[in-house]
DRENPA-3360 file (N, C-alpha, C; in nm, 2 decimals, always signed):
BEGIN
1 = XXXXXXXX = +2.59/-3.52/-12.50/+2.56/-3.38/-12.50/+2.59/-3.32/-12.63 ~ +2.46/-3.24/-12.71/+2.51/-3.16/-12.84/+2.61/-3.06/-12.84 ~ +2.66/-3.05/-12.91/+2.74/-2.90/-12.91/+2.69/-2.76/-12.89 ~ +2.54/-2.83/-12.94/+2.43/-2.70/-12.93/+2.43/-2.60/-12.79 ~ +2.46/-2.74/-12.66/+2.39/-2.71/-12.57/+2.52/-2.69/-12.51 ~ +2.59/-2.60/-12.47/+2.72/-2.62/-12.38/+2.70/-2.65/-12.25 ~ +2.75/-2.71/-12.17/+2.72/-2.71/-12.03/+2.72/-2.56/-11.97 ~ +2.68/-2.54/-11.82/+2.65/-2.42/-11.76/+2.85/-2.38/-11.73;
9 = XXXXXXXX = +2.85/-2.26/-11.77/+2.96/-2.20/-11.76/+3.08/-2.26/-11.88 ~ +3.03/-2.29/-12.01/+3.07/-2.36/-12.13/+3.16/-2.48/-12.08 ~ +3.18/-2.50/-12.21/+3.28/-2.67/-12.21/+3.40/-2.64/-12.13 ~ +3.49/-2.73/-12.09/+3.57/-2.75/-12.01/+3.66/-2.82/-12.06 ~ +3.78/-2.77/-12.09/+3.91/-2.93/-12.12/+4.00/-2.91/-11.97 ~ +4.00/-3.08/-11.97/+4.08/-3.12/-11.86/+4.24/-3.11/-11.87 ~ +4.34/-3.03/-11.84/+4.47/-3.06/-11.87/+4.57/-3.18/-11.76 ~ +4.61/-3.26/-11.83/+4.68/-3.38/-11.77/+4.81/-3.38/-11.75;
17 = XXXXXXXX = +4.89/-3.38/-11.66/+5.02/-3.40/-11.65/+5.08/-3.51/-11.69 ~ +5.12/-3.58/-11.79/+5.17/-3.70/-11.74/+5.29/-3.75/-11.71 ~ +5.38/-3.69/-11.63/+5.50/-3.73/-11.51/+5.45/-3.76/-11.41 ~ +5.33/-3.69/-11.38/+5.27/-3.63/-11.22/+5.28/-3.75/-11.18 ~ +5.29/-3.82/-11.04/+5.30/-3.96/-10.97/+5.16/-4.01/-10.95 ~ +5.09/-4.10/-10.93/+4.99/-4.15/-10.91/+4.83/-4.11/-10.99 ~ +4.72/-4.11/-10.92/+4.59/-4.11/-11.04/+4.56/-3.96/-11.08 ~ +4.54/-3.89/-10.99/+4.48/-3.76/-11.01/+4.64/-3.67/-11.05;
25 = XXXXXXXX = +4.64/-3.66/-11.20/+4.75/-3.60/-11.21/+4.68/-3.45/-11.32 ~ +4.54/-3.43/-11.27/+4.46/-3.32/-11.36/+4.57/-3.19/-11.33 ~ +4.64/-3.10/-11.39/+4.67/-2.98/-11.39/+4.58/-2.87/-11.33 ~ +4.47/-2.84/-11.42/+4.38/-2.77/-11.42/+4.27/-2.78/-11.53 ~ +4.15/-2.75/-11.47/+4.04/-2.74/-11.65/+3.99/-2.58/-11.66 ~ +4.06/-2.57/-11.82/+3.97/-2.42/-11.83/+3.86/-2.45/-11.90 ~ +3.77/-2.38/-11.84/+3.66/-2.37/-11.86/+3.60/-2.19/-11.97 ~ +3.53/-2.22/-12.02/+3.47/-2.13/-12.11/+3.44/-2.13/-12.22;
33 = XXXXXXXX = +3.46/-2.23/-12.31/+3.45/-2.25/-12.44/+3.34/-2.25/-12.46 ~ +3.25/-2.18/-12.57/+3.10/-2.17/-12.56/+3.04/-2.24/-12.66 ~ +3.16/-2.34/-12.79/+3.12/-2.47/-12.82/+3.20/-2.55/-12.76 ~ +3.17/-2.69/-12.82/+3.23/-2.78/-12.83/+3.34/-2.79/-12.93 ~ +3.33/-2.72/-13.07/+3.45/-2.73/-13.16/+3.55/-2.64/-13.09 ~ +3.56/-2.52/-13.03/+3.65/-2.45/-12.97/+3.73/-2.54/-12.88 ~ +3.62/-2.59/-12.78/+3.72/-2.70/-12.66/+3.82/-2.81/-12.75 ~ +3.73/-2.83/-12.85/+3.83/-2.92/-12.92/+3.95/-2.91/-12.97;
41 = XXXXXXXX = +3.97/-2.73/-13.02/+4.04/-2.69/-13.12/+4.17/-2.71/-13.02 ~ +4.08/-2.61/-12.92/+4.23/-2.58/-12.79/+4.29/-2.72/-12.76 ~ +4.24/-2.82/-12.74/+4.26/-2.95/-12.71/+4.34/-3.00/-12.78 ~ +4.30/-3.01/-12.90/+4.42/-3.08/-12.97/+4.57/-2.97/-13.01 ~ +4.52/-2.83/-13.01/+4.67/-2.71/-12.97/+4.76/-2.78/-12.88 ~ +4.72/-2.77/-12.76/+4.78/-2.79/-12.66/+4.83/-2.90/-12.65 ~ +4.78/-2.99/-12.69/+4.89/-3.15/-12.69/+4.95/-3.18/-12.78 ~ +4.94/-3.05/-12.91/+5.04/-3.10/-13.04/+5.15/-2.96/-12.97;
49 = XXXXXXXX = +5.15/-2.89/-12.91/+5.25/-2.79/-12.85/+5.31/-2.89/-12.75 ~ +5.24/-2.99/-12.64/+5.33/-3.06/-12.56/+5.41/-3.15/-12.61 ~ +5.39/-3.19/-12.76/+5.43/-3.32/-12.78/+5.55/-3.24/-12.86 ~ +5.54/-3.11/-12.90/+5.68/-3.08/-12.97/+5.74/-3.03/-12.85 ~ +5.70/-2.95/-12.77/+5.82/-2.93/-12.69/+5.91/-3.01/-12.61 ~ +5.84/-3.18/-12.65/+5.89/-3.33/-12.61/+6.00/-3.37/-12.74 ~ +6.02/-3.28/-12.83/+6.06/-3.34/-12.93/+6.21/-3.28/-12.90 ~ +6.31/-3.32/-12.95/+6.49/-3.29/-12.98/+6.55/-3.31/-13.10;
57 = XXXXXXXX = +6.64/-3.24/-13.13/+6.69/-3.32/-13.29/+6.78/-3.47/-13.27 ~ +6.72/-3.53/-13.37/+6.77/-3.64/-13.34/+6.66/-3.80/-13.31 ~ +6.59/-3.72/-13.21/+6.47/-3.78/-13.14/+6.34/-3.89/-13.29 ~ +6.38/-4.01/-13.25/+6.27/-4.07/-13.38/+6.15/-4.06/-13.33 ~ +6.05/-4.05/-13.44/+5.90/-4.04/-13.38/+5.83/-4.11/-13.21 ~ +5.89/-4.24/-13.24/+5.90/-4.32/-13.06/+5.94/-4.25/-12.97 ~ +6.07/-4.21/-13.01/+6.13/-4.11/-12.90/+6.09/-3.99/-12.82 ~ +6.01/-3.93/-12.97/+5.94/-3.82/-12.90/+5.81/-3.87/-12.82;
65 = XXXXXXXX = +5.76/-4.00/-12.88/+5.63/-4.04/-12.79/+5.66/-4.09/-12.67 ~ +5.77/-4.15/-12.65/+5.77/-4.15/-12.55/+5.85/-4.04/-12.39 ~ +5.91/-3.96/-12.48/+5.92/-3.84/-12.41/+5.82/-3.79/-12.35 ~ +5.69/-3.78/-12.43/+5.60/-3.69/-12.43/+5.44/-3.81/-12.28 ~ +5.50/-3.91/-12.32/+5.42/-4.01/-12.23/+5.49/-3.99/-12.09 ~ +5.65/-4.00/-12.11/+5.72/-3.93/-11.96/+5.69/-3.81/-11.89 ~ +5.67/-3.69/-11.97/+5.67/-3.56/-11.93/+5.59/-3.47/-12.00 ~ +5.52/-3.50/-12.06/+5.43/-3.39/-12.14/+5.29/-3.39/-12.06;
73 = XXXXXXXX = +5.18/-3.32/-12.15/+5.07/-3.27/-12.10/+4.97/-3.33/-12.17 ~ +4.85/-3.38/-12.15/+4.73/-3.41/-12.20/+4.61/-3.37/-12.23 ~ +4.53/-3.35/-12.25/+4.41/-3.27/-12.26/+4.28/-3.35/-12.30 ~ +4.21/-3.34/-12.24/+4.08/-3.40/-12.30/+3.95/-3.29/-12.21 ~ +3.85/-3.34/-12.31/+3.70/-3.27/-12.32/+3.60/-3.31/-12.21 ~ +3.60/-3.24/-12.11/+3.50/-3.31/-12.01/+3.40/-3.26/-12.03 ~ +3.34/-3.44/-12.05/+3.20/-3.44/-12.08/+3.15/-3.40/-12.24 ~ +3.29/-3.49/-12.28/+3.19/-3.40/-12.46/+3.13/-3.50/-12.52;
81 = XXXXXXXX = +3.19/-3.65/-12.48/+3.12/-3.80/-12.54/+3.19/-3.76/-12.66 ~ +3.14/-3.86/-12.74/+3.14/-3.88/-12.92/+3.25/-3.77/-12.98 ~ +3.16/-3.67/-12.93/+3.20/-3.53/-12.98/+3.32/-3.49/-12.99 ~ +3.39/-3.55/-12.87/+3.49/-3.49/-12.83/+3.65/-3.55/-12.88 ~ +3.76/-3.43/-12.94/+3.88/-3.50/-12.99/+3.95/-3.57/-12.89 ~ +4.03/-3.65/-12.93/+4.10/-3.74/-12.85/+4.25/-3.74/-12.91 ~ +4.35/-3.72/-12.79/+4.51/-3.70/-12.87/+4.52/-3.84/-12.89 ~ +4.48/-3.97/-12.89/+4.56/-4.09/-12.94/+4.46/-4.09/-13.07;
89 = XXXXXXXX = +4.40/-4.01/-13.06/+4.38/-4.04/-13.29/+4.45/-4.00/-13.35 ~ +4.60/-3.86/-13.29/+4.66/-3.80/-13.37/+4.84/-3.77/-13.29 ~ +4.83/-3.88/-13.19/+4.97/-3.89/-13.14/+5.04/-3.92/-13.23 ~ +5.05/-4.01/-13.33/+5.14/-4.06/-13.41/+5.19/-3.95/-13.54 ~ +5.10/-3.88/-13.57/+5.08/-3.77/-13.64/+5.18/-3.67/-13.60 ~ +5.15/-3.62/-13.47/+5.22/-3.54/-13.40/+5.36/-3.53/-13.41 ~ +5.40/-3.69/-13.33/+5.53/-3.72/-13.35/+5.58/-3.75/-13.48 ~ +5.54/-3.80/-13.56/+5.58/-3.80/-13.70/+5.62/-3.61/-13.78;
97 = XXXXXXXX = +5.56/-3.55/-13.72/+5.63/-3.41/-13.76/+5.61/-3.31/-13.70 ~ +5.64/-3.19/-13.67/+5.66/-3.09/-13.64/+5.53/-3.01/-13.62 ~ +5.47/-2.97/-13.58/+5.38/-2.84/-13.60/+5.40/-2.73/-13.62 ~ +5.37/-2.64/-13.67/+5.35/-2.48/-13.76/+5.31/-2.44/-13.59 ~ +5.36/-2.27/-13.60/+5.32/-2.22/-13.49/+5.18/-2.19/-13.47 ~ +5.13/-2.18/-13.56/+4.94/-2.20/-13.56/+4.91/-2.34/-13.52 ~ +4.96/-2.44/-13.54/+4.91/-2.58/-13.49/+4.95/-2.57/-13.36 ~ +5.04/-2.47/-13.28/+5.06/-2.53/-13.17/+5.04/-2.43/-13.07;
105 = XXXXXXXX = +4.93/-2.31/-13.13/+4.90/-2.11/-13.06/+4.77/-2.18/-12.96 ~ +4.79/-2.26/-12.90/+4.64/-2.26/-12.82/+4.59/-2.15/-12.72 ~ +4.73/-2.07/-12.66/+4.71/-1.93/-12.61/+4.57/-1.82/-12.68 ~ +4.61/-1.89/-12.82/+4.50/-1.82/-12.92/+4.35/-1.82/-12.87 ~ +4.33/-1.93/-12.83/+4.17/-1.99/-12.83/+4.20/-2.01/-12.69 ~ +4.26/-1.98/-12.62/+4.20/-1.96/-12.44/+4.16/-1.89/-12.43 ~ +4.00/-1.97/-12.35/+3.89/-1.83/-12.26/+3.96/-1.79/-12.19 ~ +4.04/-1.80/-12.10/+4.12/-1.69/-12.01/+4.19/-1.57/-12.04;
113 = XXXXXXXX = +4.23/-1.57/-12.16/+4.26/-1.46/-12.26/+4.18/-1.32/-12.25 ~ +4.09/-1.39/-12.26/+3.99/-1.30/-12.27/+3.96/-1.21/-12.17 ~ +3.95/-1.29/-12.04/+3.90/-1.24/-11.90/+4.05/-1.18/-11.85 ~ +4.18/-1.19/-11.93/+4.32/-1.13/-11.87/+4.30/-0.97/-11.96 ~ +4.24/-0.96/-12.06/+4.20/-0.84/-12.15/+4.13/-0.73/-12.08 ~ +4.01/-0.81/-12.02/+3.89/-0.71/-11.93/+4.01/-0.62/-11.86 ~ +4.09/-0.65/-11.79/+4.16/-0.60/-11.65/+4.32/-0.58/-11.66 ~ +4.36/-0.53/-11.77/+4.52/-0.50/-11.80/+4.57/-0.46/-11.67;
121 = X = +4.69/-0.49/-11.67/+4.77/-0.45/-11.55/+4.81/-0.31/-11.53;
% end
């Protein structure tokens, strides 16, 4: 699928639990991204924010990887094919350092953001 074409009701990233017990350990998918680079952006936010909030001082890059394989969150692009980022191209990355609070604002680029704006409390 192009990025041209978003699916009906835009792209979708799937959020993954991975402690959850058995297959279906999906969180939730938000839905709204009206490309494909947006789904991506949030996508790879959100799993460089889980992999630091996996991290401790002390903790060597393994450690945080595998903290983050015990109890962190995952994200992927439903339905982006090719297109779509993938956290094991940049797990190692992750855990090798730290992210800036812009590498890790995916609050920033949530469609839900938006639709919590329409209707303040």
């Amino acid at each position: 699928m192009s990025d041209l074409f978003a699916p009906d009701g835009g792209w979708r990233v799937r959020l993954i639990d991975l402690s959850a017990p058995g297959e279906d350990n999906v969180v939730e998918e938000v839905a709204g991204f009206p490309t494909l680079m947006q789904a991506n952006a949030f996508a790879r936010r959100y799993v460089r924010d889980s992999v630091d909030r996996c991290r401790a001082p002390g903790l060597s890059a393994r450690d945080v990887l595998e903290a983050w394989f015990a109890f962190g969150e995952d994200a992927e692009i439903v339905d982006g094919g090719e297109g779509a980022w993938r956290s094991a191209a940049e797990l190692g990355d992750f855990a090798d350092r730290e992210g800036s609070d812009e590498e890790r604002d995916w609050r920033a680029l949530d469609p839900r953001r938006a639709e919590d704006a329409e209707f303040p409390e």
